[in-house]
C-alpha positions as CSV (number, residue, x, y, z in Angstrom):
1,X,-1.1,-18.0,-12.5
2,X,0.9,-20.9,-10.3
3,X,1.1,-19.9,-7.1
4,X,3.9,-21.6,-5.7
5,X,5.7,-20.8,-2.0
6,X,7.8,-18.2,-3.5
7,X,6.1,-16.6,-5.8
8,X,3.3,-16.0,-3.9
9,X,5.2,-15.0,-0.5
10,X,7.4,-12.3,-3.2
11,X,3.2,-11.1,-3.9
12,X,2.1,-10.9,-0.1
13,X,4.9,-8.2,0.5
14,X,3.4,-4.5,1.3
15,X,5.0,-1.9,0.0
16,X,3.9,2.0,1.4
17,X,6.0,5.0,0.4
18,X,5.1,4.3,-3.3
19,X,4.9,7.7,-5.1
20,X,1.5,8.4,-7.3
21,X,2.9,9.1,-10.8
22,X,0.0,11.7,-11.4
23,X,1.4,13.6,-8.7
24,X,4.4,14.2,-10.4
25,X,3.7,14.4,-14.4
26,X,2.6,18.1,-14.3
27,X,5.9,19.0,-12.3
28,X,8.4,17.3,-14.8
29,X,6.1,19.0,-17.9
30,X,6.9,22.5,-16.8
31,X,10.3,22.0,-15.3
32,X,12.8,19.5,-17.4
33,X,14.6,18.6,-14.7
34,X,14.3,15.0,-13.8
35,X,16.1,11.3,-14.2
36,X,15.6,7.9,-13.6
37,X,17.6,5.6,-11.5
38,X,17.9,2.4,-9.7
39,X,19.3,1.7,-6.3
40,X,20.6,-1.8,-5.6
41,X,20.9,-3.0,-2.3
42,X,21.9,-6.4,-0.3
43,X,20.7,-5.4,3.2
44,X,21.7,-8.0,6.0
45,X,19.9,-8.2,8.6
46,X,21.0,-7.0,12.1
47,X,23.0,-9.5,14.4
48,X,20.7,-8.5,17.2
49,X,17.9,-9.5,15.1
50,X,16.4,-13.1,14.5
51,X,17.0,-14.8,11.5
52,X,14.1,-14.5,8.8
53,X,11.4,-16.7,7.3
54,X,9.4,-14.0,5.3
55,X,9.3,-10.2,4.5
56,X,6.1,-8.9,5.7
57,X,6.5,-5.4,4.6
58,X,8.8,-2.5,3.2
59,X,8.0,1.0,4.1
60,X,10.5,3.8,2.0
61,X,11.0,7.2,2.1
62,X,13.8,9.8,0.7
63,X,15.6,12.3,2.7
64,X,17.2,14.6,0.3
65,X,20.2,16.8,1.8
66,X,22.1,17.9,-1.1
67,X,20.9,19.7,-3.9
68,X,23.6,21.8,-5.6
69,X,24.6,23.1,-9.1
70,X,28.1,22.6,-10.1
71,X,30.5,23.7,-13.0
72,X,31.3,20.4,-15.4
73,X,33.3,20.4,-18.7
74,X,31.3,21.9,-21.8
75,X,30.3,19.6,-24.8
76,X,31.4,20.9,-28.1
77,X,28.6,23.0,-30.1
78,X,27.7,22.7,-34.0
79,X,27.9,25.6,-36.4
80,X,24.6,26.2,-35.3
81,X,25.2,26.5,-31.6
82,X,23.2,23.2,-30.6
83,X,25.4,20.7,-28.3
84,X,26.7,17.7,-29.9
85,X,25.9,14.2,-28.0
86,X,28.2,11.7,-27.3
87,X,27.8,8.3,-28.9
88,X,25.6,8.2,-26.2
89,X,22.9,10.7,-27.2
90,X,24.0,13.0,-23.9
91,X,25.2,16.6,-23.8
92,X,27.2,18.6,-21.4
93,X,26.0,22.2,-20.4
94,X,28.6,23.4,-18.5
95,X,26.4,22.4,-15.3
96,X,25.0,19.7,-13.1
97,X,22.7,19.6,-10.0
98,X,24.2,16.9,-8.0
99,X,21.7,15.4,-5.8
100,X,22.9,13.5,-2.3
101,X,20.4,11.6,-0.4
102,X,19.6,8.4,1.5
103,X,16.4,5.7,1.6
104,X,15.1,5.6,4.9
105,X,13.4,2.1,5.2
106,X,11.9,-0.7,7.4
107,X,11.7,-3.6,6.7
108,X,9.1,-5.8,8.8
109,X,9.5,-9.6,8.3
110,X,8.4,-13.0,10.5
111,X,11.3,-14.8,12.5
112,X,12.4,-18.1,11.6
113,X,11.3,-19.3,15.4
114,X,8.7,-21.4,16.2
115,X,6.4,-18.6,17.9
116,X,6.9,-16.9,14.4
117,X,7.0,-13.3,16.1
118,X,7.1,-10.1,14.3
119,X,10.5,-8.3,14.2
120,X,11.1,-5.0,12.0
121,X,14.9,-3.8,10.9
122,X,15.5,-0.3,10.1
123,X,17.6,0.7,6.7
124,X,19.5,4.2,5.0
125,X,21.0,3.7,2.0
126,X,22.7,6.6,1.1
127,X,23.1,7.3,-2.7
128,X,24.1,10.5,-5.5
129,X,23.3,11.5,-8.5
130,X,22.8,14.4,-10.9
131,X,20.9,16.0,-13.5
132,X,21.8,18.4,-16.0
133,X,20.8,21.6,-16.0
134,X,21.3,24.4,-18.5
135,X,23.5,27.3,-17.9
136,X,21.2,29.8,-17.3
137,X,17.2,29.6,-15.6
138,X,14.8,32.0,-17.1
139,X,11.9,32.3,-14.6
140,X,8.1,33.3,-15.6
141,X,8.7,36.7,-14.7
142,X,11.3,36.8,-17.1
143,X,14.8,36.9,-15.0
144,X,17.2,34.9,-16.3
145,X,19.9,33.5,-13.7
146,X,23.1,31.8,-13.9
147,X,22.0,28.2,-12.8
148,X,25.1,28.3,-10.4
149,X,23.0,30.9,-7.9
150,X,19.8,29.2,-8.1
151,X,18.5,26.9,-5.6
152,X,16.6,23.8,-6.7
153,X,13.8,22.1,-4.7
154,X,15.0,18.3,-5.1
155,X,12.2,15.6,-4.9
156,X,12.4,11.7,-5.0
157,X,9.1,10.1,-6.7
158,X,9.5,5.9,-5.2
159,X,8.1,4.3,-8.4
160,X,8.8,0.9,-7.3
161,X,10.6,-1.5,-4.7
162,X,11.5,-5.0,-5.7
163,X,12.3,-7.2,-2.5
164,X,13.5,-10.9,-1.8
165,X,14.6,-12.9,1.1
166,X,18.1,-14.4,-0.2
167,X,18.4,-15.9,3.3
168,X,17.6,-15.8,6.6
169,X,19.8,-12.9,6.9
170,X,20.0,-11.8,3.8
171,X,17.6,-9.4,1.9
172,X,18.0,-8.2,-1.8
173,X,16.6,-4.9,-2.6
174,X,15.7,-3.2,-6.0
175,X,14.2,0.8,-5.2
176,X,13.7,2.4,-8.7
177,X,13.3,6.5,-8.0
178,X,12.4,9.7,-10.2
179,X,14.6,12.2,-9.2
180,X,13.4,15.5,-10.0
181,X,13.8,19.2,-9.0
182,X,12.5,22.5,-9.4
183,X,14.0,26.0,-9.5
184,X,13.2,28.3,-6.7
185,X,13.3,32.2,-7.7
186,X,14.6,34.4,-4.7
């Protein structure tokens, strides 16, 4: 591969906070409750701070503080009962966990001054999203719950963080998070 200056400073970047995938495929097997998403970002950085020459490092976590089940229109059912999709292949149960949360981050780059010194910025992003969930919860013990009185234990899996310098001020950030979440029987 060419390495030229940017390219290769985009490969030098550290990343920690990464989620390991393995940790999280036997959770989503037994409990159907997950999505995808992406969170865009154009972080600037603070006035206080120097400008920048190069990121050094990103280091991510997820602070989740709102996971709650909510009452949504119904789609229309078949003559057999099953949901019909939208042209977009998605049904509507009746219910939604809407999960709240920010990205807590720092971002550690090198100043655009001649002793190069090492300055960090700190980052939270909030964002929302849902997941649908069906009407009732059967647990293993056989209960079956209305999913409105159920508690879910909401995770965030970081499955990857893109990052580039637009500027000296200016940073572009691409976090793609699994969002999953698990029923808790009382």
């Amino acid at each position: 591969m060419n390495c030229n200056m940017a390219n290769c400073r985009a490969e030098l970047i550290d990343v920690s906070g990464l989620c390991n995938p393995a940790d999280v495929t036997d959770v989503i097997s037994q409990y159907p409750y997950w999505l995808q998403m992406n969170v865009s970002e154009t972080l600037a950085i603070p006035v206080l701070k120097p400008d920048a020459e190069q990121i050094n490092s990103v280091n991510i976590s997820v602070d989740i503080f709102r996971a709650e089940v909510i009452k949504v229109p119904v789609s229309p059912v078949d003559a057999n009962g099953d949901y019909i999709p939208n042209l977009e292949g998605k049904v509507s149960t009746g219910r939604k966990l809407i999960i709240e949360g920010q990205l807590c981050q720092k971002i550690v780059y090198t100043a655009n001054v001649l002793d190069q010194s090492i300055h960090s910025a700190h980052f939270y992003v909030p964002f929302s999203s849902y997941i649908v969930v069906p009407n009732e919860i059967t647990f293993t013990n056989g209960t079956t719950v209305d999913s409105l009185n159920v508690d879910f234990q909401a995770n965030a899996c970081v499955e990857d963080v893109a990052v580039k310098l637009l500027d000296e001020r200016t940073i572009l950030k691409q976090v793609t998070l699994l969002l999953y979440a698990v029923p808790k029987q009382s």
